[in-house]
C-alpha angles and dihedrals in degrees: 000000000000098000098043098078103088091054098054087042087075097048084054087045080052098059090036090056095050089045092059091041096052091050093051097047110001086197095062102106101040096056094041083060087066095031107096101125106096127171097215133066114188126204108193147149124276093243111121097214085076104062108168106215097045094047098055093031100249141154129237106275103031096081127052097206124200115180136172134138111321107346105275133176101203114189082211093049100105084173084064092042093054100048086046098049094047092048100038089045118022093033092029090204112186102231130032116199142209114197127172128171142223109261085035099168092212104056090042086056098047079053091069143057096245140114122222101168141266092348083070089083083051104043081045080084092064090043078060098054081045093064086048106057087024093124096063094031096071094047085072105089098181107082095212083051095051092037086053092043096059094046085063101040075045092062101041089050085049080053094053094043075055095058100049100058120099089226086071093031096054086048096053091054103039094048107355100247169132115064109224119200146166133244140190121204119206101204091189095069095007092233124137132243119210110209089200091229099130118156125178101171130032092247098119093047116104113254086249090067093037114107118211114236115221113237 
């Protein structure tokens, strides 16, 4: 039973936590039941160190969160889709957000020439966004720099995989939103950082990634 301890330690943490709550605001719960129309949809990584709530000081019920490694937004990911679509079109919430973070495990891992397992067929998509900033990348002669470097090109390259789906497209045009952005998460001081790449309209695509709106 040993080993057991950690894991009944968070069922103790749960009733701790609902105890506090309700004696801070005995009508918590009640309202939370009733409280699904968030205004935020986050798309973020796996790592536990990035919770999004906690991070940006929010309640349950105020963030739709998506997470897996890295942060990816995959056009084959029908996991991703889903999520998107249901929050884009059933919750309409007005930003969708990527938001990776420095130390990001993922992209550490796509920088090398190991295998790690079956991950490798899912960290082959930053090697991807690598190719494609590779230039400046390896101008960049300090390892934690470059390393830094690719997590944010690989974040403005999620948002424009976010802007070329039909899901976001079909939403701009229907009720011209949401916003989508890109973030970056120091986990050494927990700030944010705000990579100033927000898009509400497809403008700036190139026609091959437009789609045309039916009258």
């Amino acid at each position: 039973m040993e080993n057991l301890k950690s894991y009944h330690k968070l069922l103790e943490q749960n009733k701790e936590w609902v105890s506090k709550k309700n004696s801070e605001d005995s009508g918590f719960f009640s309202r939370l039941v009733n409280q699904q129309r968030p205004e935020f949809f986050w798309i973020g990584c796996s790592d536990s160190r990035v919770p999004a709530n906690q991070i940006t000081g929010t309640d349950p019920g105020e963030v739709f969160v998506h997470r897996n490694i890295a942060n990816m937004v995959v056009h084959t990911d029908m996991n991703l889709l889903s999520v998107l679509d249901y929050a884009v079109n059933i919750l309409e919430v007005k930003h969708v957000i990527v938001v990776g973070h420095y130390g990001c495990g993922g992209v550490r891992a796509a920088m090398d020439d190991r295998k790690y397992g079956i991950v490798d067929n899912w960290i082959r998509h930053i090697k991807d966004v690598y190719m494609v900033y590779q230039e400046r990348l390896e101008k960049i002669t300090d390892p934690l720099k470059r390393e830094n470097a690719l997590i944010e090109y690989n974040v403005i390259e999620q948002v424009t995989h976010l802007s070329q789906t039909s899901i976001i497209q079909n939403a701009w045009a229907k009720r011209n939103g949401p916003w989508i952005h890109g973030w970056v998460y120091d986990i050494h001081d927990g700030l944010i950082k705000d990579l100033n790449i927000s898009m509400k309209d497809n403008s700036k695509l190139p026609g091959i990634y437009r789609f045309r709106q039916e009258a």
